[in-house]
C-alpha positions in Angstrom: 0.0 0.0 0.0 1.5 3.6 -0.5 -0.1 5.9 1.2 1.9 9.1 0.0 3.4 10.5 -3.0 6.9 12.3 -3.6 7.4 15.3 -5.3 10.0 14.5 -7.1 8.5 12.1 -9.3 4.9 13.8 -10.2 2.5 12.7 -12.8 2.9 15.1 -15.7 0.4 14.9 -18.5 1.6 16.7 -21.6 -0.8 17.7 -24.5 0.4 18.4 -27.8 -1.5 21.0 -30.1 -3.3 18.3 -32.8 -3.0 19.1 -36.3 -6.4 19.3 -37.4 -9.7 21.2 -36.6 -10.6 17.9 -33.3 -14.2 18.8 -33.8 -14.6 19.7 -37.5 -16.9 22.2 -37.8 -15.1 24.7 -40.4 -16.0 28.2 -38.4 -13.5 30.4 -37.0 -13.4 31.2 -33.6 -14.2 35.5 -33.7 -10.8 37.1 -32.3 -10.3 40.4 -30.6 -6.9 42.2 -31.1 -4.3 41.7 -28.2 -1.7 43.7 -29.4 -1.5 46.2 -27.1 -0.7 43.4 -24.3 2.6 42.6 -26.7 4.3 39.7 -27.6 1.9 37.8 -29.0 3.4 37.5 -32.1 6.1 35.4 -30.3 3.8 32.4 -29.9 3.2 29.9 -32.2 -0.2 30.3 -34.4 -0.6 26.2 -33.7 -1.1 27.4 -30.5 -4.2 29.2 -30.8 -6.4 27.4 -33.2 -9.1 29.3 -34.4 -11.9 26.5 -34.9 -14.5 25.6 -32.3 -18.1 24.1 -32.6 -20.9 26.1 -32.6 -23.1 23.4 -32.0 -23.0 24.1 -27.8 -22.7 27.5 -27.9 -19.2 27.6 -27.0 -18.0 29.2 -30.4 -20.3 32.3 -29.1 -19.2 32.4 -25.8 -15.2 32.1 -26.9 -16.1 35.4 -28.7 -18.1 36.9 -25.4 -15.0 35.6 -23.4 -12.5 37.2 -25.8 -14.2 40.4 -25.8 -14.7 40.2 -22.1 -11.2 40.0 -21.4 -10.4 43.4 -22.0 -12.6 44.9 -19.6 -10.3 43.7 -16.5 -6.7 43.5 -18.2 -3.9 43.7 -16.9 -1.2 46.5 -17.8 2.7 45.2 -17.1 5.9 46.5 -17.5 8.0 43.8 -16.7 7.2 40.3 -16.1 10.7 38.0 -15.0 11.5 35.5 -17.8 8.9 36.6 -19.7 8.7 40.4 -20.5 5.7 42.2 -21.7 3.5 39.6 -21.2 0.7 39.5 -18.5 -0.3 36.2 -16.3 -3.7 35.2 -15.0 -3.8 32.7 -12.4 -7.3 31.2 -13.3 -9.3 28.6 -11.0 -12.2 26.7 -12.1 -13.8 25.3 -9.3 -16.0 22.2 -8.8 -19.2 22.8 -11.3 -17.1 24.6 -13.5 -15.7 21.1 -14.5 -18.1 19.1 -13.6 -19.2 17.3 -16.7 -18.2 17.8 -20.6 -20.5 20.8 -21.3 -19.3 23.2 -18.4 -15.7 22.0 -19.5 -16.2 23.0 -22.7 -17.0 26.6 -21.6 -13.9 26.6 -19.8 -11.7 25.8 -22.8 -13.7 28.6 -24.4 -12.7 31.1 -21.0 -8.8 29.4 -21.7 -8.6 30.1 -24.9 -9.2 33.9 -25.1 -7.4 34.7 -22.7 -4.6 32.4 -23.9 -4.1 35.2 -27.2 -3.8 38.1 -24.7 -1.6 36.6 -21.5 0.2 33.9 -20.1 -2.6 31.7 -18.4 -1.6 28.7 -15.4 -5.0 26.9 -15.1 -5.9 25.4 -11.1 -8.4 22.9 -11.5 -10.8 21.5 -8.7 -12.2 18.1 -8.6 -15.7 17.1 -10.7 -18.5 18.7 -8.0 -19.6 16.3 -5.7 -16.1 13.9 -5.9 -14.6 15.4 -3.0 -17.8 14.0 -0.8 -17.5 10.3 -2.4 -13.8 9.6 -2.1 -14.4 10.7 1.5 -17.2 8.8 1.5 -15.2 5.8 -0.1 -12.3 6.3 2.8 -14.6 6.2 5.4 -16.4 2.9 4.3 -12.6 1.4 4.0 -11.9 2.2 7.7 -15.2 0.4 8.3 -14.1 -2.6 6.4 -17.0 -2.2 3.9 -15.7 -3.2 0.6 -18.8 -3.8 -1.3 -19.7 -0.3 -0.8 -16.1 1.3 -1.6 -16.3 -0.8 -4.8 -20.0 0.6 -5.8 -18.3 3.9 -5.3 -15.3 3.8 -6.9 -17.1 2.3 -10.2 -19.8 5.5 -10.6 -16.9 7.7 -10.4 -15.0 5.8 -13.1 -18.1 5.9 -15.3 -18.7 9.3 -14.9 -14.6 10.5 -15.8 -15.3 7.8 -19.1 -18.5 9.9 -19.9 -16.7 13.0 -19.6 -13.3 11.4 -21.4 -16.1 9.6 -24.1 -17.5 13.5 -24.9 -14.4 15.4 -24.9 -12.5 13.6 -27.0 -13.2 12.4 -30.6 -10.3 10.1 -31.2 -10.2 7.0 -30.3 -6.3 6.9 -30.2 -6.5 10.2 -27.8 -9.5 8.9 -25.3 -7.6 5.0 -25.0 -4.2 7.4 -23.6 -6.4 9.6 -21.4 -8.1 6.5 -20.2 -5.1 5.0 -19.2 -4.1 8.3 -17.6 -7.4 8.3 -15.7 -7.2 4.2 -14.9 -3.8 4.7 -13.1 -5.3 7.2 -11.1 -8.2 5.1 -9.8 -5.6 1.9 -9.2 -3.6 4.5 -6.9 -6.8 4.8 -5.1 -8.0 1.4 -5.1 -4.8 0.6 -3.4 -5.3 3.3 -1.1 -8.5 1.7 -0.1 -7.8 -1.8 0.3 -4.8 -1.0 2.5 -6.9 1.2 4.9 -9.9 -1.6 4.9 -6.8 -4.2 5.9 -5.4 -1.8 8.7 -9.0 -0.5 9.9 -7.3 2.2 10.0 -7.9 5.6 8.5 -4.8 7.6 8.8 -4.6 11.9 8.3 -2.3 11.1 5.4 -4.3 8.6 4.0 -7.4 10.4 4.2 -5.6 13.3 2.2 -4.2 10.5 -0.8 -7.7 9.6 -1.3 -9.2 12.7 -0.9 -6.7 14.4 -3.8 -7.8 12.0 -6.2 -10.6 14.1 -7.6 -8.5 17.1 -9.2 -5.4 14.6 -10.2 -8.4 13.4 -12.4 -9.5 17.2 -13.3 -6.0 18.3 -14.3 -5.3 15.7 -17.0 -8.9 16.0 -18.4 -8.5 19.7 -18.6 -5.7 19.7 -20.6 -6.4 16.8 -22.8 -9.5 18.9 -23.9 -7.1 21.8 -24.4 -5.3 20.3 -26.3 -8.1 18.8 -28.5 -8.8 22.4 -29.5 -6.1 23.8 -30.3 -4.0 24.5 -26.9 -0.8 23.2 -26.0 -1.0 22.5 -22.1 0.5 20.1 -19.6 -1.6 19.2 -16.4 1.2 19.1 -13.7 0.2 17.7 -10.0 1.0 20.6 -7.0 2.8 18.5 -5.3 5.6 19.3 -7.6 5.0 22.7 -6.5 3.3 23.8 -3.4 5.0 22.8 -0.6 3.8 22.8 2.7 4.0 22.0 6.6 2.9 18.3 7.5 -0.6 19.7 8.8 -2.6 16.8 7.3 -6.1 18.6 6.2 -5.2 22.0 6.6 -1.6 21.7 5.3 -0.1 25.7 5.6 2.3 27.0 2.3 6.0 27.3 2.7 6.0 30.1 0.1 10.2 30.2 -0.1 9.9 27.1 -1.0 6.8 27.1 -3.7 8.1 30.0 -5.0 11.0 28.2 -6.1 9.9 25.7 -7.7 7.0 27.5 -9.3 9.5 29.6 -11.0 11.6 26.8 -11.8 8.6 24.4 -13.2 5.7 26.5 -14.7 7.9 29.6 -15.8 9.4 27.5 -18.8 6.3 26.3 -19.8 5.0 29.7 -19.8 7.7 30.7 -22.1 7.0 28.0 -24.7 3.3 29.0 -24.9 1.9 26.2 -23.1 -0.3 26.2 -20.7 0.0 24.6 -17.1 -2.8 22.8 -15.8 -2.5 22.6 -12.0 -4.2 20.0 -9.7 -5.8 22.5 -6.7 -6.1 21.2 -2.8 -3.4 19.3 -2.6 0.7 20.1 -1.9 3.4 18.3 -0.5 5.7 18.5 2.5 9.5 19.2 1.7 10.2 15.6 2.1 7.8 14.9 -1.0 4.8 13.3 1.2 1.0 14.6 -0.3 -0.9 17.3 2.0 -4.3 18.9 1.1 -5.3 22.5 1.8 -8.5 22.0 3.5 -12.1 21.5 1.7 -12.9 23.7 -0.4 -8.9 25.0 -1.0 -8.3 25.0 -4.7 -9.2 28.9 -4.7 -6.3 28.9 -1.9 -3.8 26.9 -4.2 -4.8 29.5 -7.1 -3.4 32.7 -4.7 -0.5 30.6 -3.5 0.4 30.3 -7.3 -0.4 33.9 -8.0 1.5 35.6 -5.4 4.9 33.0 -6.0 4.1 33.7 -9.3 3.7 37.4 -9.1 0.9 37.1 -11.1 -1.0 40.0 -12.5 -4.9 39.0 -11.4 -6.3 35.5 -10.1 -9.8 35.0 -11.5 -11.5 32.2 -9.9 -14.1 31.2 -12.2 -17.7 29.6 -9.9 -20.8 29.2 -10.8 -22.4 32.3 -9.0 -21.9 35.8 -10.3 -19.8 37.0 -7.2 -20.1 37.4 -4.0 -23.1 39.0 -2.6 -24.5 41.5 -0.3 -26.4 38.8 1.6 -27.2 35.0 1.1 -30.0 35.4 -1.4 -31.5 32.2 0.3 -32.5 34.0 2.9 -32.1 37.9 1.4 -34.4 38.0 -2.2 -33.4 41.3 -2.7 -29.0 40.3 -2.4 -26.9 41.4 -5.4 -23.5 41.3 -5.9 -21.0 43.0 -4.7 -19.0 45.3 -7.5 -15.9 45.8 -5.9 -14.8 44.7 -2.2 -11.3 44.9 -0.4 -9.6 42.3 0.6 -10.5 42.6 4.2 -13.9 43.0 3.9 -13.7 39.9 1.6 -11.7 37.5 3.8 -14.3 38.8 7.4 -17.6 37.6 4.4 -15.8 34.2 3.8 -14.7 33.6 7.0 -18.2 34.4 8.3 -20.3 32.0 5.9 -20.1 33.3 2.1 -19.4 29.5 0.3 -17.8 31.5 -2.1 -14.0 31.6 -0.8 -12.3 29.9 0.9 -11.4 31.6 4.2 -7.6 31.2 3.7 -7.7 32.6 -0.2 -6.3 36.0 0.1 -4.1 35.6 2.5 -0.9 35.1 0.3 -2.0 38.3 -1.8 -2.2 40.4 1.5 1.1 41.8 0.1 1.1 41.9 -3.1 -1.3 44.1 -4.1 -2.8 41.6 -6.9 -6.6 41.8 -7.3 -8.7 38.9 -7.6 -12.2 38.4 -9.8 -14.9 35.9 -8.5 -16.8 35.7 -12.3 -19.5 33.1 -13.1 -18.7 30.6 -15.8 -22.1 29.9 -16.8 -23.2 34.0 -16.9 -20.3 35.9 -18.6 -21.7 38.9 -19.3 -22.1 39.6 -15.6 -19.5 41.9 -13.9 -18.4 39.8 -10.6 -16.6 41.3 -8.1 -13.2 42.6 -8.0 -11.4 42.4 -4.7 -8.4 44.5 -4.1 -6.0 45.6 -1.6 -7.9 48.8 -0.7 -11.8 47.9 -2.2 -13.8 51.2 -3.8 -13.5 54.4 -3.2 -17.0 55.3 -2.2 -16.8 55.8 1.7 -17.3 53.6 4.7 -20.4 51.7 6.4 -21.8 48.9 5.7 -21.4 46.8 2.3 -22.5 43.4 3.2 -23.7 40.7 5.7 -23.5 37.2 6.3 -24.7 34.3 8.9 -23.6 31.8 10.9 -26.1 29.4 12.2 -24.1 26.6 13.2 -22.8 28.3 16.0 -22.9 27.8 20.2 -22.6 30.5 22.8 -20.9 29.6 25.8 -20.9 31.5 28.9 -18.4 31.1 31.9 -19.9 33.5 34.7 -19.9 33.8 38.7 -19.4 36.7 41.1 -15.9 35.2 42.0 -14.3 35.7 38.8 -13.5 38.9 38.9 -11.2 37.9 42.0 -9.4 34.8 39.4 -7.0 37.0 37.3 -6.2 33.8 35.3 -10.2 33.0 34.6 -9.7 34.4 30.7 -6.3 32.4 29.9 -7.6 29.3 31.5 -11.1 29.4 29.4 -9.1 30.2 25.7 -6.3 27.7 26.4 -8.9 24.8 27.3 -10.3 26.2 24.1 -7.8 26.1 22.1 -6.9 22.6 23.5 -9.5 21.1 21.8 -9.0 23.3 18.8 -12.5 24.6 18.7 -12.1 28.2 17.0 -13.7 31.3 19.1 -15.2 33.0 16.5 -16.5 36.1 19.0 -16.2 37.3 22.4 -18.2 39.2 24.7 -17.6 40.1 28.4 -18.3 42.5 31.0 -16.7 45.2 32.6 -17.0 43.2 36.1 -15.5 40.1 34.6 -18.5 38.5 36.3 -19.3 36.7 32.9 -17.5 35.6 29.8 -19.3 35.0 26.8 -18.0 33.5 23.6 -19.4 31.6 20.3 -17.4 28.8 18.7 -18.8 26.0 15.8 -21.6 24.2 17.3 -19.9 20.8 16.4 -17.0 21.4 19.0 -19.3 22.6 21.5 -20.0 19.6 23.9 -16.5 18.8 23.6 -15.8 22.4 25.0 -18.2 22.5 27.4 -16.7 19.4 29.0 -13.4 20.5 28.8 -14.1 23.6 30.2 -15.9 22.1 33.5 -13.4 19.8 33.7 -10.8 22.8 34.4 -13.0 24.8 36.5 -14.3 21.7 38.4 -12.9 22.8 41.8 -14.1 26.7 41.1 -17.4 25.2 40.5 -17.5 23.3 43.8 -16.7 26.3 45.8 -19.0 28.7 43.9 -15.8 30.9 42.6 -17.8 30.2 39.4 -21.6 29.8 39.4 -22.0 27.8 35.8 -20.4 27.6 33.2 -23.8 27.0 30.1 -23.8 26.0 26.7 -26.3 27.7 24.3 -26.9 26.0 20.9 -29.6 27.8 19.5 -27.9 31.1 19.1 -26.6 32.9 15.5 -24.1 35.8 14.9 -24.9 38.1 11.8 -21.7 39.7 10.7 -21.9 43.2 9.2 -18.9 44.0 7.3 -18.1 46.8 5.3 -15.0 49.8 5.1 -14.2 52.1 8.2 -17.1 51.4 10.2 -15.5 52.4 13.6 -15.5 55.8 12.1 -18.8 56.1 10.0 -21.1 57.3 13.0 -24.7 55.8 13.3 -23.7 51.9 12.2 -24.7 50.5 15.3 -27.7 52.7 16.3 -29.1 51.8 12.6 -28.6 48.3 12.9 -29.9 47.9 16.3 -32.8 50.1 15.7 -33.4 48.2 12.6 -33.4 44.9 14.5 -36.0 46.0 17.4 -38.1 46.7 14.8 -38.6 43.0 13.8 -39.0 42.6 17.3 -34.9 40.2 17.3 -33.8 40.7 20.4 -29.7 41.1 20.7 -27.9 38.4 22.9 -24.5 39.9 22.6 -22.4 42.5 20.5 -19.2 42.9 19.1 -16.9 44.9 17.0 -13.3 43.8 15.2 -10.6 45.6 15.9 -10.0 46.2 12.0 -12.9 48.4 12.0 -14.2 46.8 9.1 -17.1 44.3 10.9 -19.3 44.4 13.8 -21.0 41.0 15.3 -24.7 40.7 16.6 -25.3 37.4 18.2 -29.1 36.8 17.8 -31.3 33.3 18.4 -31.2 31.3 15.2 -35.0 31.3 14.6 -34.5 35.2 13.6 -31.8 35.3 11.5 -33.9 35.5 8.4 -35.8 38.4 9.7 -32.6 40.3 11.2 -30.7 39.7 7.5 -33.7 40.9 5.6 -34.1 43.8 7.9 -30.2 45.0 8.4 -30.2 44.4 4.3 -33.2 46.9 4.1 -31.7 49.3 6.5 -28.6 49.7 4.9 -30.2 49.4 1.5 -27.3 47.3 0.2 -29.4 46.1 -2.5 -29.6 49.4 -3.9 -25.8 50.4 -3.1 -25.2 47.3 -6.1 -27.8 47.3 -8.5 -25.5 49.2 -11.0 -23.1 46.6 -11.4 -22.6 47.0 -15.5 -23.1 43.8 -18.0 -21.4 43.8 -21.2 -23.6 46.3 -23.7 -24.7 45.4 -26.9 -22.1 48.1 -28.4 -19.2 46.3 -26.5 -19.7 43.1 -27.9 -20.1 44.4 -31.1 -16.6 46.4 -31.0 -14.7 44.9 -28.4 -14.0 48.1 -27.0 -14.1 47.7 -23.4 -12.5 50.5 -20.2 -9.2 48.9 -20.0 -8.2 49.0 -16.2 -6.1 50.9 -14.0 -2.4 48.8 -13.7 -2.2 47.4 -10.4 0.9 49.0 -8.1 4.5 47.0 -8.1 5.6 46.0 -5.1 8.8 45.9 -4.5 10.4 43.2 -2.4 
């Protein structure tokens, strides 16, 4: 059984551009002049094909793409082993690739912007693969076989579908089908080792768990390739390297940076493009990590800043993110521009559309990131940036979490125990429950605090367990758990110093008659915290969303005019600020 990879010996899958028109349908892809990005007259014309079928719509939606593109440029002066030419970092995430049709859009997306810029593609796995090959590990710590067979034979139906659809020759589908079988045999082993040791190890659990974009990345590029693309799918654990946190493995960007210069850069420079496995990694020592669920939109910043890239678009299928969760908010709309703060307190705080860790390696860099829809196009997204709009402080969005428990550690004889608040967070943080607010009094007679509601017995009983002799001698009255509570998280730009924020929002609350548990404020000034019972969040989002008429605020976001995608003529932007290291 082999339970880890090296990352000295990845799988690479190179493509080679085919020398025909793969689909032939005769019609020429509409183009849109790049010259004023430069250099593009150094590439090879093999490399940019200019037939697609029209029979899915993608041969329109190349030409939306194309035109597109110039809207959100990039502008560069100098890019190192490469001059003149910008690089996008692009992400597709899990619907995005999730069967032959939504791939073929995101060839279409590729290819545009392949004429204007360098592109390095970050693939996730098929939607929904992630949950089976867990699914499939945990049935193999359970011994059940039966069942870890029935799973791993839909998935390898559904990749032939998508290899069947993609590819018209036979010669090409038989080598990506062995590409794809090898894959599956790695996890087959995987499996049967695990149901042998009933045992399901943290590094085990990651192997298996990575199989989905190892099986993304080679599919990607095959179909790349098919139409006209050279590209290579290259597996990140010849390239992000990481600590040996199994599940929520951290970047050693020194390292990554290296070797992303030394592996993708070359490729860069022969005009093909890299297609990158997301989630996963590998410690220094070669043995596979994974980024946390969810964390191929962290691999695609943790390429773009050891890349220096010029933008990261992560390509999802909603149009951005939003105001509010339009679940529970009819009237949310997206979110034109954001900074990076706001954007990182939103995901943190329950917007599915980041990861929480994402901007984090662009903190410092200054590069701005796109969330864009790959089914909707013509829809603006959101750009996030270092600094977000220029259009004053307040409020700009809100977001929920539900799935939360308020604990409260109280007595009139904590104010006399000056280690009460150390003792509470370190038993916290000993059974790495994250405190996600906190609330306490002046007196110290009470400390309040919400963590996930999944950890919450567990912290309840550690936490009694280390106060048990306070307890018996009434230092501490009780220490309570309360798991029907929610916080709504109000985020938007210099709210510390926009008066009225909290007045408004309170005001705005009472008048649904939601009554306030507990209240907060971030010491970036850019979010304050209401903690309210669960069974009113939808009234306090619908009326804080009213109050601060965010739907309004966003309504303007632009779609591409008819006269644009006539011409092509889009508002190039602004050139993002070098920073120098």
């Amino acid at each position: 059984m082999r339970n880890e990879r090296t990352s000295e010996q990845p799988h690479e899958f190179g493509f080679g551009v085919p020398s025909r028109d793969p689909l032939g349908s005769g019609i020429e892809e509409p183009r849109c002049s790049a010259e004023p990005l430069g250099r593009r007259s150094a590439r090879s014309p093999s490399h940019h094909r200019n037939y697609i079928s029209s029979s899915d719509g993608t041969a329109r939606a190349s030409e939306f793409y194309s035109k597109r593109f110039h809207e959100h440029r990039p502008v560069r002066t100098h890019l190192p082993g490469n001059a003149g030419t910008p690089l996008r970092i692009m992400k597709f995430g899990g619907t995005s690739v999730g069967d032959a049709s939504a791939i073929k859009k995101v060839v279409a997306i590729i290819r545009a912007a392949a004429r204007e810029s360098n592109v390095v593609v970050v693939v996730s796995a098929m939607s929904g693969m992630t949950n089976k090959l867990i699914e499939a590990a945990t049935q193999s710590e359970a011994g059940n076989r039966e069942q870890v067979a029935t799973i791993f034979e839909e998935l390898r139906k559904q990749h032939d579908t998508v290899v069947s659809a993609l590819i018209p020759s036979a010669a090409e589908q038989n080598r990506v089908g062995r590409i794809v079988q090898e894959i599956f045999q790695e996890g087959d082993r995987l499996c049967q080792g695990t149901i042998l040791l009933r045992e399901l190890t943290l590094q085990a659990r990651d192997s298996i768990s990575s199989l989905g974009e190892r099986l993304s990345a080679p599919l990607v590029a095959a179909a790349l390739a098919e139409r006209g693309v050279a590209s290579q799918a290259i597996e990140a654990t010849a390239l992000v390297v990481t600590n040996s946190d199994h599940g929520t493995a951290e970047p050693l960007m020194g390292l990554t940076r290296e070797r992303c210069e030394a592996r993708l850069r070359p490729l860069l420079k022969q005009g093909i493009i890299p297609v990158v496995t997301g989630f996963i990694g590998a410690t220094a020592e070669g043995t596979l990590t994974t980024l946390g669920r969810g964390g191929s939109d962290y691999s695609a910043t943790i390429l773009g800043a050891a890349l220096d890239a010029d933008e990261v678009i992560i390509w999802t299928d909603v149009d951005g993110l939003l105001t509010a969760d339009p679940r529970l908010v009819p009237s949310a709309c997206t979110i034109r521009e954001i900074s990076y703060r706001d954007a990182a307190e939103l995901a943190h705080f329950g917007a599915k559309v980041l990861h929480p860790k994402t901007l984090r390696p662009l903190m410092q860099t200054g590069i701005p990131v796109w969330i864009r829809n790959t089914f909707a196009p013509e829809l603006h997204g959101t750009k996030i940036t270092s600094t977000g709009p220029s259009n004053g402080g307040g409020v700009k969005a809100l977001s929920a979490i539900s799935d939360a428990a308020l604990i409260t550690v109280a007595g009139p004889g904590t104010e006399r125990m000056r280690d009460v608040l150390g003792r509470t967070f370190s038993t916290t943080a000993a059974v790495r429950a994250d405190v996600l607010l906190i609330s306490q009094s002046c007196s110290q007679n009470d400390i309040r605090f919400v963590i996930p509601a999944a950890l919450a017995n567990r912290t309840l009983e550690a936490l009694r367990s280390e106060f048990a002799q306070d307890l018996a001698h009434k230092r501490v009255d009780h220490i309570t758990l309360d798991s029907t509570v929610a916080i709504i998280a109000a985020v938007g730009q210099s709210m510390s110093g926009t008066s009225g924020i909290a007045g408004r929002m309170l005001s705005a609350l009472a008048r649904e008659n939601v009554s306030i548990i507990a209240v907060a404020q971030g010491s970036s000034a850019c979010n304050m915290y209401f903690v309210v019972a669960q069974k009113d969040v939808n009234a306090a989002l619908v009326a804080a969303h009213g109050e601060f008429r965010l739907g309004a605020q966003n309504s303007q976001a632009p779609r591409l005019s008819s006269s644009c995608a006539t011409t092509g003529k889009l508002e190039p932007t602004v050139p993002r600020a070098r920073f120098k290291e």
